[in-house]
C-alpha positions in Angstrom: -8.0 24.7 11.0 -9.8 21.6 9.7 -12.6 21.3 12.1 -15.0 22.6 14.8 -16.8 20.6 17.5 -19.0 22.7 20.1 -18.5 20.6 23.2 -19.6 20.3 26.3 -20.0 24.4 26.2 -16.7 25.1 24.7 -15.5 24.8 21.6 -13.1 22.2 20.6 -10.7 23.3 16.7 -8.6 20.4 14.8 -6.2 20.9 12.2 -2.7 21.1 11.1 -1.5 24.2 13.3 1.0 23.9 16.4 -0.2 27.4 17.9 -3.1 29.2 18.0 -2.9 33.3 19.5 0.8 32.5 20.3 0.0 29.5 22.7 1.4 26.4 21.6 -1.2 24.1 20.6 -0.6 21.0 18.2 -3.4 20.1 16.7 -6.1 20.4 18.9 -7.3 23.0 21.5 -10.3 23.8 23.8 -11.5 27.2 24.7 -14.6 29.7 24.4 -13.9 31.0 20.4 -11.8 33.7 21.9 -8.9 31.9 24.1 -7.4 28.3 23.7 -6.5 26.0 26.3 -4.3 22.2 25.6 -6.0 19.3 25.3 -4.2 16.7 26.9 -0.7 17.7 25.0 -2.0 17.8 21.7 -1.7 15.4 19.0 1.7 14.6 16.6 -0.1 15.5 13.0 -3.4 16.7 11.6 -6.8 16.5 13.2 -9.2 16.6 10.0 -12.6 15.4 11.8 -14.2 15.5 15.6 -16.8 14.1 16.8 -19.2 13.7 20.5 -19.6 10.5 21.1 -21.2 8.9 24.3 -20.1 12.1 26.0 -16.7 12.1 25.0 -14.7 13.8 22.6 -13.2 11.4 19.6 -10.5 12.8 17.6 -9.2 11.6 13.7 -6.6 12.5 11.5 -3.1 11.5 10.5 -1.6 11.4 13.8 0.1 8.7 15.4 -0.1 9.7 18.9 -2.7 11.9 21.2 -0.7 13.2 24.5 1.4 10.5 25.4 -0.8 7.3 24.0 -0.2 5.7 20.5 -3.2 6.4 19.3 -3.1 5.3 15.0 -5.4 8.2 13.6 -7.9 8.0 16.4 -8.6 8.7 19.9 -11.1 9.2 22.5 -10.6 12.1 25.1 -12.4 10.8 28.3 -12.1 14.5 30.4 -8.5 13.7 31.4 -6.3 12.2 29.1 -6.2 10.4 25.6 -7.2 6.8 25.2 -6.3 4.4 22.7 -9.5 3.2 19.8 -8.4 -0.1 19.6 -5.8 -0.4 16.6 -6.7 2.8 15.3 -6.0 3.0 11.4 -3.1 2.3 8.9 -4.0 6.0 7.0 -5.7 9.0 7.1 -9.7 9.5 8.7 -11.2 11.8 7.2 -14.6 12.0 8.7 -17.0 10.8 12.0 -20.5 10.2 12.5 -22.8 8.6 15.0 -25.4 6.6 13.3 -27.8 4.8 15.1 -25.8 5.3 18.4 -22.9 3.5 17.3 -19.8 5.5 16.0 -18.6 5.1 12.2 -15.2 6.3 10.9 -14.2 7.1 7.3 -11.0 8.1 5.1 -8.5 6.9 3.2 -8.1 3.8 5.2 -7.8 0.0 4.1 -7.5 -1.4 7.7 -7.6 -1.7 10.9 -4.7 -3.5 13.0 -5.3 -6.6 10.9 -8.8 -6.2 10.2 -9.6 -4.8 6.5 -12.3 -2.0 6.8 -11.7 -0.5 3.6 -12.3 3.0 3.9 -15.1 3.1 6.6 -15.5 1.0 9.7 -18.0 1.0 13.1 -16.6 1.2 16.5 -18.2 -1.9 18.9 -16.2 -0.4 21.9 -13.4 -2.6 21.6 -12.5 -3.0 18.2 -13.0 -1.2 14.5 -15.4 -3.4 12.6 -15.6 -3.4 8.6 -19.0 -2.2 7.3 -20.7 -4.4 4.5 -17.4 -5.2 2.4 -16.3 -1.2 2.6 -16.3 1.2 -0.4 -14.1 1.6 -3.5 -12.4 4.5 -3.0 -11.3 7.3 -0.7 -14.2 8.5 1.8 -14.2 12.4 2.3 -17.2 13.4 4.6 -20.4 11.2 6.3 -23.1 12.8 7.4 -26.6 10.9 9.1 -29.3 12.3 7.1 -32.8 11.7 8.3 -32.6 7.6 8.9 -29.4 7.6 6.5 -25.7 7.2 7.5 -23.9 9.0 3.6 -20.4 8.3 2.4 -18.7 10.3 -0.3 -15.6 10.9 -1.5 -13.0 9.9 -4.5 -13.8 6.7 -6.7 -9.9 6.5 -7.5 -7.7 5.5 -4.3 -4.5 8.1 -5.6 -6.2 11.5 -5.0 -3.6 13.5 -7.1 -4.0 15.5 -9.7 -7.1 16.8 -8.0 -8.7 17.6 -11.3 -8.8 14.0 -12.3 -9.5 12.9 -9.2 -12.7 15.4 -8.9 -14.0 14.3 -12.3 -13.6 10.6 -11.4 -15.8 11.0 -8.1 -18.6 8.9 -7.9 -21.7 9.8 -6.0 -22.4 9.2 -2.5 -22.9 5.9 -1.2 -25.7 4.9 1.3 -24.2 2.9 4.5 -27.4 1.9 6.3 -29.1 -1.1 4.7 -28.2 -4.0 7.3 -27.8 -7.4 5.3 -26.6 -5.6 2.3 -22.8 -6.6 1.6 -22.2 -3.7 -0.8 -23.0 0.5 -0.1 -26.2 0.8 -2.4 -24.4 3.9 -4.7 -27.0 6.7 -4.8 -27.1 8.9 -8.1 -23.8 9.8 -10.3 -22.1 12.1 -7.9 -20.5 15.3 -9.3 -19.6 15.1 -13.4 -16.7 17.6 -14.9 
């Protein structure tokens, strides 16, 4: 399990598991904490971030496909079935917020379709959009703080060893200053 998302009463769990209590669940379930129901069939890889958006339930990870529907990393389950975000993502998303009302996306990502997003991009119901001219390096978690949308993650785009790659992380980078065409960095980040 990689994520939790109470929603709409229940309580929706991502991750890289294909079962949950002996029912056969890939990826994602629904249920009360206790017992698990499908969610549209599932997804084909990883769901490592979830997020309530305009009522709906969005989905990210490495998977290719939600239920039936291509889906590229990304999908939208509107109560009955899986739909298709646009082009979705040509690698991993590792995190989801909703900033200002719109939804953001971030991971280990360079583009979307043909559009290059570089590691974080805003949803404009349609289409993934690039934010400012991205950030340099892998994106691991955003969170809204107060009036802040925060990125952080690896500096380095290869993630292995994990020991280099935590002692070359930069600090978090602010995403909220419209105009701006580079994330404003925000301290050091984490030294070794």
């Amino acid at each position: 399990v990689h994520v939790f998302l109470p929603f709409n009463g229940r309580l929706v769990v991502g991750g890289s598991f294909v079962a949950i209590g002996g029912q056969i669940h890939t990826g994602i379930a629904i249920g009360d904490g206790t017992t698990f129901e499908d969610l549209g069939g599932g997804v084909d890889d990883a769901v490592f971030a979830l997020c309530e958006f305009q009522g709906k339930l969005v989905a990210a990870g490495d998977f290719l496909a939600a239920g039936d529907r291509d889906a590229r990393r990304i999908a939208l389950w509107d109560g009955a079935a899986w739909q298709r975000m646009g082009p979705g993502f040509d690698e991993r998303v590792t995190s989801l917020a909703v900033y200002r009302g719109d939804l953001y996306a971030a991971g280990w990502f360079k583009n979307s379709g043909s559009t290059s997003c570089r590691h974080v991009a805003r949803w404009d119901g349609q289409a993934w959009l690039p934010v400012a001219l991205g950030i340099d390096g892998f994106v691991n978690a955003l969170v809204v703080h107060g009036d802040r949308l925060i990125a952080g993650g690896w500096k380095r785009e290869d993630p292995s060893p994990p020991i280099r790659a935590a002692a070359d992380a930069h600090g978090p980078a602010r995403l909220d200053r419209p105009g701006v065409n580079d994330p404003a960095r925000m301290g050091e980040g984490p030294q070794d």
